[in-house]
Residue frames as qw, qx, qy, qz and C-alpha x, y, z in Angstrom:
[[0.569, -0.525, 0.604, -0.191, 34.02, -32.34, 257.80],
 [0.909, 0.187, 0.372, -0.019, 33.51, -35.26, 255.39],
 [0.628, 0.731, -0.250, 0.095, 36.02, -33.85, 252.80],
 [0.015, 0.765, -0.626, 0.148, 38.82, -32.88, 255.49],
 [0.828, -0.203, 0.519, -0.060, 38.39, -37.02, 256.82],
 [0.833, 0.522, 0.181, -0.035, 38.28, -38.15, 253.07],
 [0.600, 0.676, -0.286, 0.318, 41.70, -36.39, 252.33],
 [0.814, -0.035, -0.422, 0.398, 43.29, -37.74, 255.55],
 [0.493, -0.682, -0.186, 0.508, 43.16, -34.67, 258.03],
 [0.358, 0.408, 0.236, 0.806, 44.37, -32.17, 255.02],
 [0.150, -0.562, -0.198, 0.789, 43.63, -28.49, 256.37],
 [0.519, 0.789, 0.222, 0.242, 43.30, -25.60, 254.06],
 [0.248, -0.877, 0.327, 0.250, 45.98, -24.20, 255.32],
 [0.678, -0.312, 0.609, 0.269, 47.73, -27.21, 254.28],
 [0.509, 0.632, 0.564, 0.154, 46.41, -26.55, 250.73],
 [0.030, 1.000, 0.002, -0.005, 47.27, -22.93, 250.84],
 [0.398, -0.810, 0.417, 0.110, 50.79, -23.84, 252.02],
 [0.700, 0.405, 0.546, 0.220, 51.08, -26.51, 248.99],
 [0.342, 0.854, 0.385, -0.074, 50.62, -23.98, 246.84],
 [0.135, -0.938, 0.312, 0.061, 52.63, -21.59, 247.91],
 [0.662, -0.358, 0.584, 0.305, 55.55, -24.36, 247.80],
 [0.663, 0.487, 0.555, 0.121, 54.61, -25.08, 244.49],
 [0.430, 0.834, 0.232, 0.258, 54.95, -21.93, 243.23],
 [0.468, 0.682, -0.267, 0.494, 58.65, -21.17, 244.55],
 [0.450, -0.745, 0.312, -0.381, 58.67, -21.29, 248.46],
 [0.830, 0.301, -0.467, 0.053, 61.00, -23.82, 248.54],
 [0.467, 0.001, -0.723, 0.509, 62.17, -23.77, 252.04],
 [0.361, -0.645, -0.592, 0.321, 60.64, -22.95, 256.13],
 [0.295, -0.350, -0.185, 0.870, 61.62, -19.47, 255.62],
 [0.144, -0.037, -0.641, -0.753, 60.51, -18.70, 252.24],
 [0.312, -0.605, -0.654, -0.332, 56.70, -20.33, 252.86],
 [0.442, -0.137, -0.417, 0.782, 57.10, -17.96, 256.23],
 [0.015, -0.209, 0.056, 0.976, 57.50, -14.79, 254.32],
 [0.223, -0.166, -0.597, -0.753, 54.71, -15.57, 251.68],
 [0.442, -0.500, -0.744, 0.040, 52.47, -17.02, 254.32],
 [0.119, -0.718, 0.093, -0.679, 53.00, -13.79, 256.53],
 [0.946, -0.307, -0.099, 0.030, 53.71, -16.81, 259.61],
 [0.380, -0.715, 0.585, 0.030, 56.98, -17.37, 261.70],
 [0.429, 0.532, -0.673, -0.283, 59.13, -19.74, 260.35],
 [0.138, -0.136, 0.958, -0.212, 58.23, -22.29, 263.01],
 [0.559, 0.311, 0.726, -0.254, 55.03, -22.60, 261.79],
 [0.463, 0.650, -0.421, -0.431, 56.01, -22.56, 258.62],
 [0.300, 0.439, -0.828, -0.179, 57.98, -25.30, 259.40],
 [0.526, 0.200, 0.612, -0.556, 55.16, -26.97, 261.61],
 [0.820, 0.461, 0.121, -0.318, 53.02, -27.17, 258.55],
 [0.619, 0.450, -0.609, -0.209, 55.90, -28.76, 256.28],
 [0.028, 0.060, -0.992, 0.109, 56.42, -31.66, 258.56],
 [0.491, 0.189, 0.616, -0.585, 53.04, -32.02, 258.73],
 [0.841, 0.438, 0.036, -0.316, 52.53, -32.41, 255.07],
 [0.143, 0.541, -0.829, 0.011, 55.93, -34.37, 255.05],
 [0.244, -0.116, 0.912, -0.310, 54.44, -36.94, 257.14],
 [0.738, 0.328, 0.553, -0.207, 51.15, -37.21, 254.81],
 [0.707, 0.039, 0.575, 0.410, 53.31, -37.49, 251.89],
 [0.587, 0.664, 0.399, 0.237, 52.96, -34.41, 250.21],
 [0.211, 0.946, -0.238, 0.057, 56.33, -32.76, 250.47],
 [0.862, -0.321, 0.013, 0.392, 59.74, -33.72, 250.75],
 [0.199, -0.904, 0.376, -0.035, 62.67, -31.95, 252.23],
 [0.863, 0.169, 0.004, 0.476, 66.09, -32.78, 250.88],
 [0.425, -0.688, 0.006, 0.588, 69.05, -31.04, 251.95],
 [0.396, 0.886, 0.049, -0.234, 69.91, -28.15, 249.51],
 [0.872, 0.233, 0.104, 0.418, 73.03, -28.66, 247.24],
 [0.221, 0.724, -0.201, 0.622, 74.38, -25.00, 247.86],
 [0.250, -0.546, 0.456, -0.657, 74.12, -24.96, 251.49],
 [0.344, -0.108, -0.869, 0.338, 74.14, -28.25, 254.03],
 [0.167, 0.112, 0.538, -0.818, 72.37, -25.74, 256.46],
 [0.399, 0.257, 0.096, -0.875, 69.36, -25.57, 254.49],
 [0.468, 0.133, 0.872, -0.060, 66.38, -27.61, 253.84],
 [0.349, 0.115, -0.364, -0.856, 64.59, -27.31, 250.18],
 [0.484, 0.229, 0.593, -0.602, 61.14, -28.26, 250.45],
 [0.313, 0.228, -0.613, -0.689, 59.18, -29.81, 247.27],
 [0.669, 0.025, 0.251, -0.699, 55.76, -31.09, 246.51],
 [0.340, -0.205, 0.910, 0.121, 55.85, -34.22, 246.20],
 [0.123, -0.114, -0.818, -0.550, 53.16, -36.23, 242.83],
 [0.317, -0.591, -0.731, 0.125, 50.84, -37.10, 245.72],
 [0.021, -0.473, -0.201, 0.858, 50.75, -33.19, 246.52],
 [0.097, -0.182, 0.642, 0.738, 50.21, -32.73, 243.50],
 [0.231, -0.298, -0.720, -0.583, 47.15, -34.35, 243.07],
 [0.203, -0.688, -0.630, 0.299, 45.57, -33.17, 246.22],
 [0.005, 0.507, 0.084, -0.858, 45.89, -29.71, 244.86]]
């Protein structure tokens, strides 16, 4: 309980779903499939680590429609 305070409400999921970004899931579908999860809580957990700073979603340069997801330094070092 003392760690998940210390790192600001951080899950392991949220850690797990890091990861996974990290290593190529680059959008709400994508961490979905790899996560075996719906895409809304796929995309649940990226605003959630959007909002503690360790991903950011920029719109994708091939497609407007689509959001690409990246880990942001501060991810980084919480993985």
């Amino acid at each position: 309980m003392i760690l998940l305070h210390s790192l600001g409400g951080v899950r392991p999921v949220h850690e797990f779903a890091l990861r996974t970004i990290d290593a190529g899931a680059g959008t709400a579908s994508e961490l979905g499939r790899r996560l075996s999860v719906s895409k809304q809580a796929a995309a649940t957990t990226i605003a959630a680590l959007q909002q503690l700073g360790y991903v950011i979603r920029e719109v994708d340069p091939d497609d407007a429609r689509r959001k690409r997801v990246q880990v942001t330094p501060r991810g980084h070092e919480m993985i």
